[in-house]
N, C-alpha and C positions, 0 to 999 in steps of 0.2 A: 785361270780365272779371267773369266771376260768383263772387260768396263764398257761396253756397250749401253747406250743411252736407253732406260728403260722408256717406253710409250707412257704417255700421260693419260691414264682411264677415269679421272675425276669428270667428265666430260666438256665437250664443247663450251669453248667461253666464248662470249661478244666484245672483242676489246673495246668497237666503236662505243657500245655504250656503258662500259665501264670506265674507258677516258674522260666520256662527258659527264659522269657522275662527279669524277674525280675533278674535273676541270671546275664544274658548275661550283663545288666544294670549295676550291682554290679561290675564285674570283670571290665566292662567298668571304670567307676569311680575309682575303686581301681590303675587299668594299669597307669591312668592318671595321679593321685596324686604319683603315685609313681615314676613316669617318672617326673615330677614337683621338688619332694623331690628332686631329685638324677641329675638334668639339671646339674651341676656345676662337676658332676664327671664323666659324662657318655664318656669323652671324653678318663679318663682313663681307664674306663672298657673295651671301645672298642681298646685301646689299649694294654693293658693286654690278650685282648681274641685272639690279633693278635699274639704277642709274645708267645702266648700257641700253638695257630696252628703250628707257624710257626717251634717251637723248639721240638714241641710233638713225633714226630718219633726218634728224638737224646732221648728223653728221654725215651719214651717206652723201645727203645733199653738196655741203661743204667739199665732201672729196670728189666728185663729180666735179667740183667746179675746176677744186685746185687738186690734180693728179700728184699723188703722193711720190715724191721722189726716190731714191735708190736706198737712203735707211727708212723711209716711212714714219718721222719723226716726229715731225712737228705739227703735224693735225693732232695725232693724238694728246703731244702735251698741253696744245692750246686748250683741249678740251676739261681736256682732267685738271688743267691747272684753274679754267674758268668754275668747274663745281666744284673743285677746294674752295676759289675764295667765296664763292656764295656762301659757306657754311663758316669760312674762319671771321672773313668780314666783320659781322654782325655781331661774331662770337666775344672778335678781341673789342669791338666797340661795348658790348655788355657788358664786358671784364674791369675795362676801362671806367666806365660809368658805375660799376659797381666798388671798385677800389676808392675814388672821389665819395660816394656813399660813406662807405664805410670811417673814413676818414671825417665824416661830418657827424658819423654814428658816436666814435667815440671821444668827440668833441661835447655833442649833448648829453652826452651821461655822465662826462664828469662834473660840465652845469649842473646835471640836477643832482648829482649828491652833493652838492655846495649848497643850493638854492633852491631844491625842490622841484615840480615838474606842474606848473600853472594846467588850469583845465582849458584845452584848444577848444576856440571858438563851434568848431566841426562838430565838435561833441555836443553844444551845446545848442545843436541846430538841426541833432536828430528828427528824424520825422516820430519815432518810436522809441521810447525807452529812454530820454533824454536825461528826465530828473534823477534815475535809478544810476545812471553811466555818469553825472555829473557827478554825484551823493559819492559813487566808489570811489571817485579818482579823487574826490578830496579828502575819503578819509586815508587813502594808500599811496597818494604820490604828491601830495601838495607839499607837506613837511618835507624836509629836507632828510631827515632821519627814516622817515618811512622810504621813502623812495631808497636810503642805502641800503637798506635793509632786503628790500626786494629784489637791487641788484644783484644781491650776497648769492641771492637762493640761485641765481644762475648757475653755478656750482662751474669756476673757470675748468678746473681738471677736468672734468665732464666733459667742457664745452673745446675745450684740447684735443683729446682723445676723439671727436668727430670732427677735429679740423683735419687731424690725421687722415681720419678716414676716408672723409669729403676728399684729400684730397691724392691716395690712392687708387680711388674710382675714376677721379679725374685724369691722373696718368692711366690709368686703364683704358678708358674711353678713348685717351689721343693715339693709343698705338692701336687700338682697333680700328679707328678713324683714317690713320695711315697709309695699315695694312689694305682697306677698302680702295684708298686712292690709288695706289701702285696697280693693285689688281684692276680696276679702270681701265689706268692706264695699257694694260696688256689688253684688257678685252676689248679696246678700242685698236689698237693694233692687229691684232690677231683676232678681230672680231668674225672675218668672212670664214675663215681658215677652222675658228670653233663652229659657228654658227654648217659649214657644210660635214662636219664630225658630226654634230648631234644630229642632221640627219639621216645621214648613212644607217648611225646607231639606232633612230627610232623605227625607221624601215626593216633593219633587221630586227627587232625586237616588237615590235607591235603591229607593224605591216605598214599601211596609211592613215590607217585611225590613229597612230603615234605621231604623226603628222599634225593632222588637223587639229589634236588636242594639245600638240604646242602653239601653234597658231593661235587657237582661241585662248590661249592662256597669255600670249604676250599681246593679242588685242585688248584683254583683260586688262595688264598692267600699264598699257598706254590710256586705256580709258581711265582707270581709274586717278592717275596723272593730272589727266584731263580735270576730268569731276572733283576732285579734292584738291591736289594742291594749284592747281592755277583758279580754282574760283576760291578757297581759301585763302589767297592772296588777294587777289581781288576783295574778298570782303574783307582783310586789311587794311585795304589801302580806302576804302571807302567808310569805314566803321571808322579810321583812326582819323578822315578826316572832318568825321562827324563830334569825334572827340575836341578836335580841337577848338572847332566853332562852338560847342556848349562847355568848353573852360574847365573839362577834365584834366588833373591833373597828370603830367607824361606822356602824352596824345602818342607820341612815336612809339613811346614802348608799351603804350596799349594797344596800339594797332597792331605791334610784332605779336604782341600773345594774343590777340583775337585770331588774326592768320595762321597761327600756330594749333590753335584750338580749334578754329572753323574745321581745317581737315578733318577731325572726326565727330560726327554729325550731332549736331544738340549740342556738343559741347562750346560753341562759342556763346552760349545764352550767358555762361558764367560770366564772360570777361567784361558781356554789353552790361550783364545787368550790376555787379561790379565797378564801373565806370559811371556808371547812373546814381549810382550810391553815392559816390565818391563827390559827384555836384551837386546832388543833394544838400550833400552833411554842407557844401561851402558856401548854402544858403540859395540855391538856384533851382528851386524845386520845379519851375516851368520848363526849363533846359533839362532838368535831371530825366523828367519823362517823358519830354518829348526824343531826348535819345533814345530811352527805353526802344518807345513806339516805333521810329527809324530803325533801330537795330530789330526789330523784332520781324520788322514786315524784309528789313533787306536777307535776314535767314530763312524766312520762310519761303523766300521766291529763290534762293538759292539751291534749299535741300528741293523743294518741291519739285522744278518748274527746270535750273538749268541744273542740276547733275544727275537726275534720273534721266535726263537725252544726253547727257555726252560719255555716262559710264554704261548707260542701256545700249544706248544707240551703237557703241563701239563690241559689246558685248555679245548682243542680241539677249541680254539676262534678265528677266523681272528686277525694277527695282528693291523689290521686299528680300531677293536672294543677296544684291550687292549690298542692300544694309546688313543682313544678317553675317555677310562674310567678313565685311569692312567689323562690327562690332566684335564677333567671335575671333577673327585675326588680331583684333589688338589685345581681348582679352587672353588668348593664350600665345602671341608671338611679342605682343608689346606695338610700338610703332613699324615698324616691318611688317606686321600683321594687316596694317590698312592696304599693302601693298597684294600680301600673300592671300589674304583670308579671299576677297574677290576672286583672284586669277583660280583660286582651289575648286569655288564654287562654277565657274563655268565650265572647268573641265568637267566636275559631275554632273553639270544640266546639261553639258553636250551628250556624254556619254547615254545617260538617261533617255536623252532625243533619241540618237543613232537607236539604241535597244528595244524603245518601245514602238518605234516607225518601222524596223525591221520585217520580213513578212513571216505569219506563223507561220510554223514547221507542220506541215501535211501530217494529218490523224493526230495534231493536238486536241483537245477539247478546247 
C-alpha cells in the first residue's frame, strides 16, 4: 500500500487573493469590535482630536520656541492642563454660585408658606399681560395656604428621583470630560508621530486625494474655531457689557450664556432678547430696547459680515454649506456637531470640486 501524496485536481487557487479576502475580513471584524469596545468614548476622542486641531499651531509654535526636552513633558501638560481650566473654571465658579442660590431658594419658600409670596414689582411692570399675571398670582400665591399648597404639588419623591439622575449624568459627563483630557494630553505629545501615521495611511488608502481631503477638513475645524467660538466670545464679552450698563440683571452670567449660545447661529437672539425682558419687567423700558436694538445689530454683523470670512475664507466653502453643516451637525451630533457637521461638508464640496473639474473621459456623451 502506497501513502504517497495524491495531486490536488480541484484546480489552481490564488492564495494572494484569497489572503486579502481573508485579511480585508479580519481588519473588517477587528475595526468593528473595536469601534463596539470604545461606543461609550468615542465621543471624547473626537473631542479631544478637535481640541488638538484646533490648539496645534499655538502649540507648534510654543515648542519651536522651547525644544522639548528628553521626556517631552511639560509642554504638553501645560497645554492640556491650560484647557482643563478653561472648562473647570467657570464650571466650579457656576457650581459655587449655584449652591449660594439654592440656599437662598430654600430660604424663600419657607417665607412663603409662612407668609405667602407678595406680587414683585417686575410683574407688575409688564409691558403685556400685567393685569392677568398680577390677578393669578394673587389668587395662587399671595395666601399663605395657597402658596403651600402649590409647593405640595412639587411632588419631593419626584423631585429626588431627578436629583438622582441629574446627578448620574453628571458623573458621567466628568469621566467623559476626563477621559478627553488624558487623550489630549497624548495627542499633544505624540501628536507629530500620529499625525505622520495617518499619513502614510491616507496615501496608501486613497492616494493624494486622502491627503488633501484631510487637510481641508482640519482647515475646516480651525475656521470654524475661528468663526464660532472666538467671535462667540467676543459677542459675550461685548453683549454682557452691554447688559451691565442697561441694569440687567447677572450681566456676568448673561454674557456667559450669550457666548455660549452665539456659537450656534440665531441662537444668541434668545439670551439678548431675554435680558431685554428682564429690564423691561424692572421698569427700564428705554434701556430694555435699546439693548434689544445693540444686541440685534452686534449679531447681525457677526453672523453676516465676520464668520462667513473667517469660516469661508479658511474653508474655501459657501457660507449657506457652513450653516447648513454647523445646524445639521448639531442637530444629529449635539455640540460636537458644530465642530464635525462643517469639516464633513468641505470634504464633500471638495470632493464634488475635484469630480466635476476632472476632464471627461473620450467617447462620453
Amino acid at each position: 500500500m502506497s501513502f504517497e501524496a495524491t495531486p490536488d485536481r480541484s484546480g489552481p487557487i490564488d492564495p494572494t487573493r484569497s489572503q486579502q479576502v481573508a485579511r480585508g475580513v479580519l481588519v473588517l471584524i477587528l475595526v468593528l469590535l473595536g469601534l463596539f469596545t470604545l461606543h461609550d468614548f468615542l465621543i471624547s476622542l473626537a473631542w479631544a482630536a478637535v481640541f488638538a486641531i484646533a490648539i496645534w499651531p499655538l502649540f507648534r509654535r510654543a515648542k519651536q520656541r522651547w525644544p522639548p526636552g528628553r521626556h517631552n513633558l511639560l509642554l504638553p501638560l501645560s497645554f492640556t492642563g491650560a484647557v482643563a481650566l478653561i472648562f473647570v473654571v467657570p464650571l466650579l465658579l457656576i457650581g459655587l454660585e449655584a449652591a449660594r442660590e439654592a440656599q437662598g431658594v430654600l430660604v424663600w419658600m419657607d417665607h412663603a408658606r409662612q407668609n405667602g409670596v407678595p406680587v414683585p414689582p417686575a410683574v407688575e411692570h409688564l409691558p403685556l399681560g400685567s393685569q392677568a399675571a398680577t390677578s393669578w398670582w394673587r389668587q395662587h400665591l399671595t395666601d399663605p395656604g395657597d402658596a403651600n399648597t402649590l409647593f405640595k404639588q412639587l411632588k419631593p419623591v419626584r423631585s429626588a428621583a431627578m436629583t438622582r439622575q441629574v446627578g448620574s449624568q453628571v458623573a458621567h459627563r466628568i469621566t467623559l470630560f476626563a477621559f478627553t483630557i488624558i487623550t489630549l494630553f497624548f495627542l499633544f505629545r505624540e501628536g507629530e508621530d500620529v499625525t505622520a501615521q495617518m499619513l502614510v495611511a491616507s496615501r496608501r488608502a486613497f492616494g493624494a486625494r486622502g491627503e488633501r481631503i484631510g487637510r481641508q477638513m482640519i482647515a475646516s475645524v480651525h475656521g470654524t474655531v475661528d468663526g464660532l467660538v472666538l467671535v462667540g466670545l467676543g459677542e459675550g464679552v461685548i453683549l454682557g457689557g452691554a447688559y451691565a450698563i442697561a441694569g440687567a440683571p447677572h450681566p456676568t452670567l448673561f454674557g456667559v450664556l450669550t457666548a455660549v449660545a452665539a456659537m450656534i447661529p440665531f441662537c444668541a437672539v434668545i439670551a439678548v432678547a431675554l435680558a431685554a425682558l428682564l429690564v423691561v419687567a424692572n421698569g427700564s423700558a428705554g434701556f430694555g430696547i435699546a439693548l434689544f436694538v445693540f444686541g440685534m445689530v452686534v449679531i447681525f454683523v457677526s453672523d453676516h459680515f465676520v464668520r462667513p470670512v473667517l469660516i469661508g475664507g479658511a474653508t474655501k466653502l459657501p457660507f449657506l454649506w457652513v450653516l447648513l453643516g454647523i445646524l445639521g451637525g448639531v442637530e444629529s451630533w449635539g455640540l460636537l456637531g458644530l465642530f464635525l457637521g462643517p469639516a464633513i461638508m468641505a470634504a464633500l464640496i471638495l470632493l464634488w470640486r475635484e469630480w466635476t473639474s476632472a476632464p471627461a473621459v473620450q467617447g462620453a456623451p
